[in-house]
Every structure is written in C-alpha cells, then in structure tokens.
C-alpha positions in Angstrom: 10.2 144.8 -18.3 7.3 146.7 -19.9 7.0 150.3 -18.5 3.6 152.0 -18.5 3.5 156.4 -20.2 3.6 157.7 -16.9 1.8 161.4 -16.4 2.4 164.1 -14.6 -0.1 163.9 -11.6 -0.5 159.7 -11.9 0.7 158.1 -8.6 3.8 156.1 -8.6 3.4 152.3 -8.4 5.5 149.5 -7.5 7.8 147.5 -10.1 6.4 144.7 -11.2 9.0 142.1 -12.4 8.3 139.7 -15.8 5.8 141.5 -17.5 6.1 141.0 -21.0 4.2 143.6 -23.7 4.4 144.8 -27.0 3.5 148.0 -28.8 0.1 146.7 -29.8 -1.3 147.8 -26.8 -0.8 151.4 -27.6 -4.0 151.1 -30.6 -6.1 149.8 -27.7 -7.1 153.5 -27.3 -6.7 153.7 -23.3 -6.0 156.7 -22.4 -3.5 156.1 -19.6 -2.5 152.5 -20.9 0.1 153.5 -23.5 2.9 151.1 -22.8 6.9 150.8 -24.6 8.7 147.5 -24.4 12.1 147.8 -23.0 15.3 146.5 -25.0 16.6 145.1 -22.1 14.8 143.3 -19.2 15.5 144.0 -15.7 17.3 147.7 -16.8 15.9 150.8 -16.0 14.2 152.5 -18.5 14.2 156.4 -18.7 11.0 157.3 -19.9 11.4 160.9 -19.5 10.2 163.6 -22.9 12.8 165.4 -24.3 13.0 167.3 -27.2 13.9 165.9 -31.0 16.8 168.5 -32.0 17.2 166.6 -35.7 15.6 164.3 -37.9 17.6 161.4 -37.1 16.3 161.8 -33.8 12.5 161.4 -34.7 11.4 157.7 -33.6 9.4 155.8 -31.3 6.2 157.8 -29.2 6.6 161.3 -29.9 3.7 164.3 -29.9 3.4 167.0 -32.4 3.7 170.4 -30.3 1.7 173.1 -32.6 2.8 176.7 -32.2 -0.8 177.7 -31.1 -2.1 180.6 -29.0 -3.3 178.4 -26.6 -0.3 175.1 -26.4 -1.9 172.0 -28.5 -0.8 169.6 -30.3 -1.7 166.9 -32.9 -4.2 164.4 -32.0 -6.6 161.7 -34.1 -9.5 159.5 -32.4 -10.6 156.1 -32.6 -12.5 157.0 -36.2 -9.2 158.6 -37.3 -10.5 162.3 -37.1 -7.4 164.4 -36.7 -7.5 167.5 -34.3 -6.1 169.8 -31.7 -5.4 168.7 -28.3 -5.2 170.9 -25.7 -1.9 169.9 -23.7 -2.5 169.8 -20.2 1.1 168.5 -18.9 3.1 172.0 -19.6 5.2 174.5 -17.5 4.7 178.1 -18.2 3.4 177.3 -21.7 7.0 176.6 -23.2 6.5 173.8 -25.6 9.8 172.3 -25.0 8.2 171.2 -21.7 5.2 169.7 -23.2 4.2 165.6 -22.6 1.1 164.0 -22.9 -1.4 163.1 -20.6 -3.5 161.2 -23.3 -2.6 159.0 -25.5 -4.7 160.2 -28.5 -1.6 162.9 -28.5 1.5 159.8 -29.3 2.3 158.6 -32.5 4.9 155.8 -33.6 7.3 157.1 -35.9 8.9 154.7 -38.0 11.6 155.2 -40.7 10.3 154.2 -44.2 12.6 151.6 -45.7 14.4 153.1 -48.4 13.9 156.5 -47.6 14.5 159.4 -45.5 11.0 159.8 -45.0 9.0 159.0 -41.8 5.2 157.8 -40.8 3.1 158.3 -38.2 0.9 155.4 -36.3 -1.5 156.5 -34.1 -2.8 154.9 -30.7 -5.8 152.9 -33.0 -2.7 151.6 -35.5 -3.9 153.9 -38.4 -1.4 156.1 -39.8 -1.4 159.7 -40.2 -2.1 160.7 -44.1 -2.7 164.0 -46.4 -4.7 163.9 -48.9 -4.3 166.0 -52.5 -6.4 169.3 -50.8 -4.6 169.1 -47.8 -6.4 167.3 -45.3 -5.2 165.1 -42.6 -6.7 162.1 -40.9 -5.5 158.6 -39.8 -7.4 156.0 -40.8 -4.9 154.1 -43.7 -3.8 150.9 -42.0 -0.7 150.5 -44.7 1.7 153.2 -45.7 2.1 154.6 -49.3 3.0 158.4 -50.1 0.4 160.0 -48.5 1.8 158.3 -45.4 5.0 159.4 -45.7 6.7 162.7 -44.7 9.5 165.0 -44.4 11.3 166.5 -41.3 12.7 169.4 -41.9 14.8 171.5 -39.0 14.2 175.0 -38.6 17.6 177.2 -39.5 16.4 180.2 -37.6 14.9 178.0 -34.4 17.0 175.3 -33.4 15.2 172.2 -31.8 11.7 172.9 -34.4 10.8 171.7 -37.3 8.3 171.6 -40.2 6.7 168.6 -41.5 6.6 168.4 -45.5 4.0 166.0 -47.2 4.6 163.7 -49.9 3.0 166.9 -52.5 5.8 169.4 -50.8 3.6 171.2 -48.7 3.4 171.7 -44.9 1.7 171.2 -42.2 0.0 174.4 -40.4 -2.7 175.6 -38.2 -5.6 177.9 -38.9 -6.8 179.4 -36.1 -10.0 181.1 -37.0 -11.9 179.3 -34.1 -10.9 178.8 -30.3 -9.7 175.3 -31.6 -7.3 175.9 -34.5 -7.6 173.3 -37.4 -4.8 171.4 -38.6 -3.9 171.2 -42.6 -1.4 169.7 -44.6 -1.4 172.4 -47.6 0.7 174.8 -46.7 3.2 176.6 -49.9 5.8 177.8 -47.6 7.3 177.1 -44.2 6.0 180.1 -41.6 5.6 180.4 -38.2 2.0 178.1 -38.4 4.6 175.8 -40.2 7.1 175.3 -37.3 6.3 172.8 -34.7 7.9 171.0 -31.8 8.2 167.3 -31.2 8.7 165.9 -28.1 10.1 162.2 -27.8 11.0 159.9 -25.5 14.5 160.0 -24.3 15.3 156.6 -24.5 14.8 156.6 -28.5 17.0 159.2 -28.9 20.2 158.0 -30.8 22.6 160.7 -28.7 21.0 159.7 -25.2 20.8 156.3 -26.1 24.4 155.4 -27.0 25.4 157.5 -24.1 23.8 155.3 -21.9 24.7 152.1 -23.5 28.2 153.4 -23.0 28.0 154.0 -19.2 26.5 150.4 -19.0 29.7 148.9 -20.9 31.6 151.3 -18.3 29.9 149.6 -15.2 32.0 147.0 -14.0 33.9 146.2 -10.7 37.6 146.0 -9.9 36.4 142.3 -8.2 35.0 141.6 -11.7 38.2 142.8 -13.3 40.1 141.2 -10.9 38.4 137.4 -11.5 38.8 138.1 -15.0 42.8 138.6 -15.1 43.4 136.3 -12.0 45.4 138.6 -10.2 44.7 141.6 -8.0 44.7 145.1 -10.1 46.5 148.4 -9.6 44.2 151.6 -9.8 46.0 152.5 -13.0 44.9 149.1 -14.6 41.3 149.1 -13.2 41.1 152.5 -15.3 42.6 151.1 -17.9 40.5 147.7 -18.4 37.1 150.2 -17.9 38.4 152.9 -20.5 38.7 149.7 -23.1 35.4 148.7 -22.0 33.8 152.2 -23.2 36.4 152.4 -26.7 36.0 148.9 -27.7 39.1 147.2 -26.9 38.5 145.8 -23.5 39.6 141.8 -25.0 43.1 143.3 -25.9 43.6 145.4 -22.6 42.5 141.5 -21.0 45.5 140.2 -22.5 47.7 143.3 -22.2 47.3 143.3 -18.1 47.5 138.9 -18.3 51.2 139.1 -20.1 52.2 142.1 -18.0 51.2 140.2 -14.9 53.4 137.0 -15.8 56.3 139.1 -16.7 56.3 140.8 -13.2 55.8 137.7 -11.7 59.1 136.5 -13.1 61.2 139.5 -13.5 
C-alpha cells in the first residue's frame, strides 16, 4: 500500500487498498504528492518524522534542519537551485519538531556502495553536489565525489550533525540577508556547521527492527494452539511467543509437540 507525505493541516482521507507506487513519483515536483512505497502491503505504515540520532540512521526522505535565526532548512527547485526554505510545520521553533509541508524540503538518502558516504536525491531526481568553491546545487543526475558526503555527529549536541563534502569541508549558512545562503566551504565545524535531520520513522534501523519484532511477537494462543495440535498452558503460550521474538520459535514447536506426547502417556 502506497502512503501519501501527509502535512500537518492536510485532511485525513480514507484508505485506499491496492495501490501500487514507487519512489519515482517524488521527482514529479508536486508539492503535496510525495509518496513512500511500503515494504509490506496491507501493514500500517508509520509515517511519522523523527529525528536521525547517528549516521547509520540517515536513509530514505529526510530534510536538512539549518540552525537559522528564523527555522529553515535545505531546499532545491525544479532547475536545481539550492536555497533556504522557510519551515512552516514547527512547534515553538525547536528543530527537533520540524517536517515538511513541501516537498522541495525531502531528499533520498542513499548509502554509496562501498563507502560510508551518503547522497542526496532531490524531489526532480538530481542529486545534491558541491563544487570546488563551495557551492551547492542539484542538478547531476549520476553520483561521483561531489555527490557524496560525510555525516558527522555532533559530540557536544547529541541528535546534530555536520555534513562534510568530498573536499573536507562543511556545510554552513551565511546569513547576511533575511534569507541566509547555504555553502559547502566551510574549514571547521561551528555552530552554522551543525544541522538537524529529520527522517521518517519507518527508515530508521532502531524503530524499524523494533517493530518488525512486535509483528513476529503477534500471534494467537488459537494459532499456537493449531500449530502444536493440542490446547496450550499460559506458561507455553509465553514461551512459543518469546521464541517467536529470539529466533527459535521452530525448536520451542517441537519442544511443546514431545512434551505433549510424553504427558499424554505418562
């Protein structure tokens, strides 16, 4: 089931069931059409923004969150210009809130195979680059170096980060207008430096395998029950769903099977 980006303030519409897209439609340039494909049809999808807190957690939509006076983040156009967008969707004007109401804001990151590096798509399927004085646009439709970069975590702020280029500088904001400008040619990691990303929680690895866990852990004692042929004690319903969760649920099977012939005979 393909979800649409919902936004704060958008009404809430009813499921529809079958509908089948892929992430091409997020460089159609809609500004409310950014849709995710779900991994599993018929499930639930939580399509909520949470923060990334590491750079193994830095995949799939996220936005850029720049440590402006006035709360912004990273945005590129149809032509690939790269600029400041003022976030709208925002409580209090803590970044760690912050999601995007437009999907100029959202970029695809991807791992780069063989690396620890990471690139940025935008909405038109461009990718975010740096050029050798520093400046950033998104209109490369393949990845090489300049399409590539580092996330580094912030030791003193936990949950920030600063985003190194392939010539080991750093993104930062100038703001010497009302709209600050965005560079990539930064020598040293700063306050301009330190940005927040915001991702969606289903992407992230800890939220992700937490959930796939409860799912394993969601089964009936009348499911149980059908599966060993006999009716279950409470203790062995716990039992067969703990093995679900750790792995082993096949050898508990046969564990509560053999244990349920020898009572029978005994």
């Amino acid at each position: 089931m393909v979800k649409p980006l919902a936004f704060k303030g958008d009404k809430k519409s009813k499921k529809r069931k079958a509908t089948h897209l892929d992430s091409s439609l997020i460089e159609k340039g809609d500004s409310k059409a950014l849709t995710v494909q779900s991994s599993t049809a018929g499930t639930e999808e939580d399509d909520t923004w949470v923060l990334a807190e590491a750079a193994a957690d830095v995949t799939g939509p996220i936005i850029f969150a720049l440590p402006s006076a006035k709360p912004s983040c990273v945005a590129c156009d149809a032509n690939g210009k790269v600029f400041a967008s003022e976030l709208e969707n925002i409580i209090e004007r803590d970044l760690a809130t912050a999601e995007p109401h437009d999907v100029r804001q959202v970029f695809i990151a991807s791992r780069v195979a063989g690396t620890g590096e990471i690139s940025f798509k935008g909405h038109h399927g461009r990718y975010l680059s740096c050029d050798k004085i520093g400046a950033l646009s998104a209109t490369r439709e393949a990845i090489s170096p300049e399409e590539s970069f580092l996330c580094i975590p912030s030791a003193e702020t936990p949950g920030t980060f600063s985003i190194q280029t392939v010539r080991g500088k750093f993104f930062t904001i100038v703001e010497e207008s009302k709209v600050p400008e965005i560079r990539g040619d930064a020598e040293s990691i700063s306050f301009n430096t330190t940005l927040r990303i915001r991702m969606q929680a289903r992407f992230k690895p800890r939220l992700k395998a937490n959930k796939e866990s409860k799912t394993r852990e969601k089964i009936s004692r009348k499911e149980l029950e059908e599966v060993v042929g006999r009716r279950l004690e409470e203790e062995e319903v716990k039992r067969l769903k703990k093995a679900r969760v750790q792995g082993d649920y096949h050898e508990a099977i046969l564990d509560v099977r053999v244990k349920g012939k020898h009572d029978k005979y005994s």
